[in-house]
N, C-alpha and C positions, 0 to 999 in steps of 0.2 A: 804775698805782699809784705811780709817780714821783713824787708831788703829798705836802707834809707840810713842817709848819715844823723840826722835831726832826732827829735824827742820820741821816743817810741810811743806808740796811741795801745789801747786796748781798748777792741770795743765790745760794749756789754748791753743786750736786747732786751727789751723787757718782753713781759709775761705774753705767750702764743709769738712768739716772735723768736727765728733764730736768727741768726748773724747776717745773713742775706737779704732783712730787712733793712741794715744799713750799710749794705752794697756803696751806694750811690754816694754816700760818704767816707766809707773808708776808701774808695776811688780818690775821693778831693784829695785829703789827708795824705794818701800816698803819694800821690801827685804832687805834691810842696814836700815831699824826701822824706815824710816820718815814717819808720815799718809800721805797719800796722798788722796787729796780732787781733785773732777772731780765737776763742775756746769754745770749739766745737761741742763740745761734750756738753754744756749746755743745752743741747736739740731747743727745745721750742720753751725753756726757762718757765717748766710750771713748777720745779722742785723749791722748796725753802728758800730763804734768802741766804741760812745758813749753810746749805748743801751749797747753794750755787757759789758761796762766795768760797768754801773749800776748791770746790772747781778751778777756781780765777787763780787764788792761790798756790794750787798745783802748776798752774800756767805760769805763772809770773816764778816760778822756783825753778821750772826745768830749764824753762828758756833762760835764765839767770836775767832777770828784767828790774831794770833800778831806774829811779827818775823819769815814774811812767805816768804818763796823762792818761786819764779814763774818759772815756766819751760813752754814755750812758745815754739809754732811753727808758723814761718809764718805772718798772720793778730795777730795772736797772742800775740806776740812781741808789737806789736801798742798796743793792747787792754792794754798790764802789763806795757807797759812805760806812758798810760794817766794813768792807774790807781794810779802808784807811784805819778803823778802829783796834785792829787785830796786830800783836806784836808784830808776827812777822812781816805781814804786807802792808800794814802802814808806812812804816819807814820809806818801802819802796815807792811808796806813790807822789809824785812832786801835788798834784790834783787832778779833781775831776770834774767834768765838764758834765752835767745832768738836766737832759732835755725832759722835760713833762714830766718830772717825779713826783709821784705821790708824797710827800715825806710829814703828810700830816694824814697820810690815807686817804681813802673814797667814800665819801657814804654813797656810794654808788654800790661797792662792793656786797652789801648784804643781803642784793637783790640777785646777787651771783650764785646758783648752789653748787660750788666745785671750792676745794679747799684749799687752793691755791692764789683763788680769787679774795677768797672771805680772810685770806691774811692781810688782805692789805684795807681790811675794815680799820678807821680810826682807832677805834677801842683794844685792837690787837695786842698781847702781850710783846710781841716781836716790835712791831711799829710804836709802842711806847717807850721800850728801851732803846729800839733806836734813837728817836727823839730824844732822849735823854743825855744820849753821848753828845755833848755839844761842841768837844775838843776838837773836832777834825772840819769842822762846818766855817772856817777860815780859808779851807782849801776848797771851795767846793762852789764852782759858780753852775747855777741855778739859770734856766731860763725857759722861758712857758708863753704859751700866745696867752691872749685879752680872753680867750675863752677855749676852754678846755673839758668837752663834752665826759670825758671819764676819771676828770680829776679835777671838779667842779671848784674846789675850794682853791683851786692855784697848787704853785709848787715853790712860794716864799719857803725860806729857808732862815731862820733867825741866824745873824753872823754869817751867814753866803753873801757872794755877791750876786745880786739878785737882777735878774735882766730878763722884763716882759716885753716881749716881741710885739708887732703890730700884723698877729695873724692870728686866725683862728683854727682849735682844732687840738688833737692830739698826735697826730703824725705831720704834722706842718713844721 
């Protein structure tokens, strides 16, 4: 699905989820002409946000990828907002389009015992520097239904632009 005259998409899955979870959109996407790019190597995104977003990184350098829209679900979202942070792959990225992110974390998370999960606790060292990086949250629209069973608090984004759906749910 690489193939498309228009803005190239990179889609990135959140956490137990690989690429095949957004199948059925990067179908649409390709379909209105943008290539769309899946980084396999990913598998099922329980690695750091840090690893994963080397991964993205490696992808967007081989394939030579500039003026790239991110379409993000989930841990997702964390992965395309450090990645805009990061010399190299910021630049490349025009924005990112981030479905259900955590990006103030889950207190949901600490009732998870796997450590993949418990990074995306609020209190996380990771997810506070995130947070912190505010520079790139201009590019970055946000959007989340009225209720969101694994990311209770929402997925506002201070300086995103912020758009709540009228559905419920975390895969909706």
């Amino acid at each position: 699905a690489g193939e498309g005259s228009r803005t190239p998409v990179v889609l990135i899955p959140g956490i137990f989820e690989t690429w095949r979870f957004l199948r059925p959109l990067a179908q649409h996407i390709h379909a209105s002409g943008h290539p769309v790019h899946v980084v396999t190597a990913l598998e099922d995104n329980r690695m750091s946000v840090p690893e994963a977003a080397a991964l993205v990184q490696r992808h967007l350098d081989e394939q030579d990828l500039t003026d790239v829209v991110i379409v993000a679900h989930s841990k997702g979202g964390l992965i395309a907002k450090y990645l805009m942070g990061m010399p190299d792959s910021g630049p490349r990225i025009r924005t990112t389009v981030a479905v259900a992110t955590p990006f103030g974390g889950s207190s949901l998370a600490r009732f998870i015992p796997i450590s993949s999960v418990r990074a995306l606790m609020p209190s996380s060292p990771g997810l506070v520097r995130l947070a912190l990086n505010r520079a790139v949250n201009a590019q970055i629209i946000s959007v989340w239904g009225w209720f969101d069973p694994h990311v209770p608090a929402g997925s506002r984004l201070e300086g995103a632009r912020n758009i709540e759906l009228d559905v419920g749910g975390h895969f909706r």
